[in-house]
N, C-alpha and C positions, 0 to 999 in steps of 0.2 A: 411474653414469648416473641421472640425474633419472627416477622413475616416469612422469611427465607424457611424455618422450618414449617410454617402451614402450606407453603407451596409447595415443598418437599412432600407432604403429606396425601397432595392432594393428586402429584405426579404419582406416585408410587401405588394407589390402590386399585391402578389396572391389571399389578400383580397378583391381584386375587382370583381374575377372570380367566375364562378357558379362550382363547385366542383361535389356537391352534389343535383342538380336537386334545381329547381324552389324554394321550400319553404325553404333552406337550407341561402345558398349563405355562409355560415360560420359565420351565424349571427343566433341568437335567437329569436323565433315568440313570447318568453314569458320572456325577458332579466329581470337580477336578478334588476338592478338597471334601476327603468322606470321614464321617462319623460326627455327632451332635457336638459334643465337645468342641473339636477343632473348627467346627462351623461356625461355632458359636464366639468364641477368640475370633476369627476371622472376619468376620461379620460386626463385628464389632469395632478390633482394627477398620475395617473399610467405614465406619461409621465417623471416626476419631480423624483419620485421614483426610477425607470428607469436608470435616466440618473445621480442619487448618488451610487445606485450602480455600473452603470460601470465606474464612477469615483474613488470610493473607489477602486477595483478592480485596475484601473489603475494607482492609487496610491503608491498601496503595490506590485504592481510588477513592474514596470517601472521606473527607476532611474533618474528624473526627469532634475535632475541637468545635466546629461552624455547625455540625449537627446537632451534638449536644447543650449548644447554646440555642438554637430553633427549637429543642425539642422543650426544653424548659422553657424559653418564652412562653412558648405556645400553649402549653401545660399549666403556665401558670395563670395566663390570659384566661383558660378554661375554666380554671378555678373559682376563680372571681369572678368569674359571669354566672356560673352554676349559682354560689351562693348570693348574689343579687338578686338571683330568680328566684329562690327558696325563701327571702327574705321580704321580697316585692318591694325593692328598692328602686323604684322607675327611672331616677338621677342617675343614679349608677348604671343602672342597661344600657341606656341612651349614651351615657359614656364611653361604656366600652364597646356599643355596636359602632360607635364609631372609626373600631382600630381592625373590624370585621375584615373588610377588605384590604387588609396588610395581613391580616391573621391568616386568611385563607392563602394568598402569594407564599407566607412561610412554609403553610402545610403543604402547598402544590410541591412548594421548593424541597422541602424533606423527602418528600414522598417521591422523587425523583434523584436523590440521591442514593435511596436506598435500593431503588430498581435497578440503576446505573452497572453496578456490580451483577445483578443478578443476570442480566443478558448475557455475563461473559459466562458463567460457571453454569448456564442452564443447560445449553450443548454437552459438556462431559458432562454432566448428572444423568442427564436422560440415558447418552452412551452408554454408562457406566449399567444403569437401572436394566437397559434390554438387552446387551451383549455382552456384559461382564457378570455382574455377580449371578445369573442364572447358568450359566457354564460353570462356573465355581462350587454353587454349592448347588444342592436338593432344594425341594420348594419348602419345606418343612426344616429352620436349623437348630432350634433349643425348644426345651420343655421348662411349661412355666406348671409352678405347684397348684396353681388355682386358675380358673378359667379366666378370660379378661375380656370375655365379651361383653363391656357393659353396655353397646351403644345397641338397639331392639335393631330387628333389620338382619339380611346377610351379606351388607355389599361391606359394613365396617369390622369382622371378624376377624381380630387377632388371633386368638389360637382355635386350634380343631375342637368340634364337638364328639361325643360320645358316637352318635348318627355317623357323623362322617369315616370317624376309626371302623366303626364293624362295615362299612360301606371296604370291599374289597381293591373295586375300581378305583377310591377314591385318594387323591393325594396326602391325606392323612394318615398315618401308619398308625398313631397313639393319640388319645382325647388328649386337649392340654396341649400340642405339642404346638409352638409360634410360625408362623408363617415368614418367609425370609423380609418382606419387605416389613413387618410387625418390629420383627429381632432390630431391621437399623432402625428404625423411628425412634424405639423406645432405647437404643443404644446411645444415636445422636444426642436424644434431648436427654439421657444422661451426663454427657461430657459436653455439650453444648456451652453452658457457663463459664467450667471451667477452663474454655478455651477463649473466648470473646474475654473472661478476666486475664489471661494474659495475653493473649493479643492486644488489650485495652480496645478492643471492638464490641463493646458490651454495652446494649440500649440502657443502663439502669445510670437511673442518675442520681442513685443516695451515695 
């Protein structure tokens, strides 16, 4: 998985929290685009959208070719070190700790490549996350068949519980139904792939 989506991840689970007192929650009591259905299209669109521009983005700033040869260097360096170590080849460690310090200069150097892009596109995400799609839709835009809370805890809660639905006050209308910033995550990292495979901005190097 692309870092860009666990940062996306980690940006968006404010939308869970109550900010702004009971009737807020960072959601609209009168969302511009109404009813599950179109929210759910839309939301999804916004995800698709999204995830071409910060591929364009990482397109025109990131040297594709110069990364994907770091990353396999580097990856392969790892390889061969792993298995020296499982094997207790002392000749061999000593060999390759000697490339340690060029290895790490690569990983600095990747790993600055990849952030390079993300400073630009971080600004409209965030925009986008507190002044756009809460105006748009309800805090609540699709229903999933089965619960998806797998993670214990209520701070990582994809869709509504059974508690929260009979809860009157509470933003959940129906058990099961997804939370808006749940619906992009799991939207994104559906078409995610398929857009870095044609963008040819896609970390996978088989």
């Amino acid at each position: 998985m692309d870092l860009t989506f666990i940062l996306l991840f980690i940006e968006s689970i404010p939308l869970q929290f109550d900010f702004f007192g009971d009737a807020g929650h960072l959601g609209s009591d009168d969302p511009m685009v109404k009813g599950i259905i179109y929210s759910m299209f839309a939301v999804s669109g916004f995800g698709i959208l999204l995830n071409v521009f910060n591929s364009g983005v990482r397109k025109k700033m990131v040297d594709q070719v110069k990364l994907k040869r770091i990353m396999k260097e580097t990856r392969a360096w790892q390889k061969e070190r792993m298995a020296a170590m499982r094997s207790k080849d002392q000749a061999k460690m000593n060999e390759l700790s000697k490339k340690s310090a060029y290895m790490n200069k690569m990983s600095m150097e990747m790993m600055q490549m990849n952030m390079r892009p993300m400073m630009i596109t971080f600004v409209p995400l965030i925009l986008i996350f507190y002044l756009v799609l809460p105006q748009l839709f309800a805090y609540t835009v699709a229903l999933s068949p089965i619960p998806l809370n797998v993670i214990p805890g209520d701070m990582f809660q994809l869709t509504c519980t059974a508690e929260q639905a009979a809860d009157p006050e509470h933003v959940c209308q129906e058990e099961n139904a997804l939370y808006l910033w749940a619906w992009y995550f799991l939207s994104s990292i559906a078409f995610s792939g398929i857009i870095m495979k044609l963008t040819k901005t896609s970390m996978d190097l088989s």
